[in-house]
N, C-alpha and C positions, 0 to 999 in steps of 0.2 A: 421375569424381567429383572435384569441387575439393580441394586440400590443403584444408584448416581456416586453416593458418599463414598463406596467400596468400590466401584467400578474400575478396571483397571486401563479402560481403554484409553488411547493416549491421540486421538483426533481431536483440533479446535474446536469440534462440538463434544466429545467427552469429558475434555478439560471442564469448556460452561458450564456445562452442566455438573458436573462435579463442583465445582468453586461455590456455584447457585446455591447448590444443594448446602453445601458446609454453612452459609454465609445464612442461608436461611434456617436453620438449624439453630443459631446462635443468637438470631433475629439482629441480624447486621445488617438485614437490606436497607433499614433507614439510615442508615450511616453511609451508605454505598451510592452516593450520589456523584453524579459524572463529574463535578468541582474535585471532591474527597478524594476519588477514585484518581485521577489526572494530577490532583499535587502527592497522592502518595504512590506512583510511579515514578511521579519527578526526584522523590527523595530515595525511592531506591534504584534508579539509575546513577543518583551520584554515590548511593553508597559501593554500586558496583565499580564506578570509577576510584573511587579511594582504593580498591584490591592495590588499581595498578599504577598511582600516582606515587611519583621519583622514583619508577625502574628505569633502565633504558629499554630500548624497542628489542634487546638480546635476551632481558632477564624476562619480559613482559609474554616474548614467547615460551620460555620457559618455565610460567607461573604454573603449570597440574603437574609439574615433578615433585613439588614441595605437597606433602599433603597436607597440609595446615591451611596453606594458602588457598589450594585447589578447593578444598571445602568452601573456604569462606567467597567464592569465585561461583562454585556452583551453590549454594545457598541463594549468592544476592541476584542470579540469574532468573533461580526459581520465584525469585518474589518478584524483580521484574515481569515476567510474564505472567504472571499470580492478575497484579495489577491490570497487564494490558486485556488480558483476555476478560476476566469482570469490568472493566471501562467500557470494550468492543458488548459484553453483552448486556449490558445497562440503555447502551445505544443501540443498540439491535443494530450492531454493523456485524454483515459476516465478512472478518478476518482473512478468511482465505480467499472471498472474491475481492476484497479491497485491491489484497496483494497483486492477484491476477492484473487487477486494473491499471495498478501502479507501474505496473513490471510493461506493459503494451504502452503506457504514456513517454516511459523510459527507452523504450525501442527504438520510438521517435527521436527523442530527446537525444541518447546517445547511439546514433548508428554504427554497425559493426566498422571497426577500421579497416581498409583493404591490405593492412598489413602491420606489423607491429612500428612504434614509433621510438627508436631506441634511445635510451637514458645515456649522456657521456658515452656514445658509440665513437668509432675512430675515420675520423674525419677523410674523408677524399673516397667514400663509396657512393654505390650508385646513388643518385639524388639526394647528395651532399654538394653545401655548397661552398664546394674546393674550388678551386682559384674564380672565387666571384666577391665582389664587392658588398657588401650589407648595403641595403637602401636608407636603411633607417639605424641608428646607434643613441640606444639607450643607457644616458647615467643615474642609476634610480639613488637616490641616497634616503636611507630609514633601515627599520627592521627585519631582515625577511621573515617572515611568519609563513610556520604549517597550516596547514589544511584545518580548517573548523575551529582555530583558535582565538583566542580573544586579539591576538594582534594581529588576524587576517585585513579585517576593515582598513587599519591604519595604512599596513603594507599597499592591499591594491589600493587605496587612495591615490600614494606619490607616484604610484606605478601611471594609475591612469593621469595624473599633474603632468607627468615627462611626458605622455604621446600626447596631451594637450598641448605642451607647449613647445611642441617638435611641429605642429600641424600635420599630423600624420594622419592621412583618409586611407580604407581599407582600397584596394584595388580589387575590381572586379575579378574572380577565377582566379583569383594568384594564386597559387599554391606555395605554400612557406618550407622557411627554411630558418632556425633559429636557435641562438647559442646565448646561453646564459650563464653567468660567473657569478654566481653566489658571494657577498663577504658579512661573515656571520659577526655577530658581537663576541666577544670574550663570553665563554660559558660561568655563568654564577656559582654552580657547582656541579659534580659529576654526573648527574643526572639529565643535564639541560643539554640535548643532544638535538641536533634537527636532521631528519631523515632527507636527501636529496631529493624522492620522488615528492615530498609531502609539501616540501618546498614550489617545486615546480608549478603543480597544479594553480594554487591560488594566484601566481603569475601568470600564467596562460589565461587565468579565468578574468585578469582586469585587462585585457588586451583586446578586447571589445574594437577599440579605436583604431587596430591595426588588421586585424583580422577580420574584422566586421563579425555581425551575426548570425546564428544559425538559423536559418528559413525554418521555424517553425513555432505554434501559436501556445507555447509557454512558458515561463519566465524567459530575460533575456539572458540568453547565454553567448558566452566568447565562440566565434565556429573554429574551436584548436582541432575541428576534423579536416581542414586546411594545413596541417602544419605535418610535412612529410617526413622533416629532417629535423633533429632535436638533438640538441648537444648541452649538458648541463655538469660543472663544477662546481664544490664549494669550499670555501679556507675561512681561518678564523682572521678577523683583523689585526694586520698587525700595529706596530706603535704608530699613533696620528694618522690613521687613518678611520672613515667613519665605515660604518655597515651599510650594505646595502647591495647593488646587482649592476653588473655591464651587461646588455643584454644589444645584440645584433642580430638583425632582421633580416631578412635575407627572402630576395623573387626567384624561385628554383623556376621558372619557367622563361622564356624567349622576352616579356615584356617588363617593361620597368611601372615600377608603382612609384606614384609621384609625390612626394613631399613638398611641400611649397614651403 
């Protein structure tokens, strides 16, 4: 039978047991408590984030060319998962069926699109909405914020304030059609860059009001699986003007959705 310590095999359960084995070895299991274990993932999660804070998203791909960097990248990986996998077996969660589970709840969650939904594509193809009217015209003024950042909250705030105070009700089966104009702040310095899709997203996701919900029983999410047509620019502000999004709405189908 292999030691554990020396074992080379490289399955969720080989990992365990190997980690177990070390940690037990060194009599660390009382230190190894699900609190310990969860803030010292937390702290090297951020130290994997420090690899890649102030690249842009060009250099960030090209962080395993540098070998200095690439190390320090695969180091703080291996202690990330160092961490999760002693957490996962402290708790006697197995890992790979969580995943399973998460991945079927996510099925739901996100169903396949019946087709791609294109980024800044060119206007007047099929189910585009070339020569039609917006229903609904949104002026959002604030920050736009990426995806998972600290100034997401702020952003969908005024995002969902404007289709509050538009009285916008989602219309039944509409199918969307929607063009949004990004106006970014002046960047602080060469690093502060915002990706147009990463933008998008957290827009789409406070549009609740206008697109309604996705019919199904987990958190509430925006149904952007409604949204056929997507049209997205962005420019930096110029003089006197503030940051923020035009965003035009648009019923790619025969019926009008009503704004009162």
């Amino acid at each position: 039978m292999n030691d554990p310590v020396t074992s080379s095999g490289d399955s969720l359960r080989d990992l365990a047991d190997f980690l177990r084995a070390f940690a037990d070895a060194r009599d660390w299991e009382q230190y190894h408590t699900p609190k310990n274990l969860a803030m010292a993932l937390a702290g090297e999660a951020g130290e994997l984030v420090a690899c890649f804070q102030w690249l842009t998203p060009g250099e960030s791909a090209q962080i395993m060319q540098d070998a200095a960097a690439a190390a320090s990248v695969e180091s703080e990986l291996a202690d990330v998962l160092q961490y999760l996998i002693r957490l996962a077996d402290v708790l006697e969660v197995d890992l790979a069926e969580a995943v399973r589970k998460k991945v079927r709840l996510n099925e739901a969650r996100f169903p396949p699109s019946p087709g791609p939904m294109p980024v800044a594509s060119t206007p007047g193809g099929a189910g585009s909405p070339h020569n039609k009217e917006p229903f609904l015209v949104l002026e959002i003024v604030g920050h736009p914020a990426s995806y998972s950042t600290a100034a997401e909250g702020p952003w969908q705030a005024a995002v969902r304030a404007e289709i509050a105070r538009q009285h916008a009700s989602p219309g039944k089966d509409t199918r969307f059609g929607i063009r949004i104009a990004f106006r970014t702040r002046v960047p602080a310095n060469p690093n502060e860059v915002w990706d147009i899709d990463n933008l998008v997203k957290p827009t789409l996701d406070a549009m609740e009001g206008v697109l309604g919900l996705r019919p199904w029983h987990g958190p509430r999410q925006a149904a952007d699986d409604r949204v056929d047509y997507l049209e997205a620019s962005k420019r930096t502000v110029g003089d006197g003007e503030s940051p923020g999004a035009h965003i035009e709405v648009y019923d790619l189908g025969d019926g009008t959705t009503l704004v009162s």
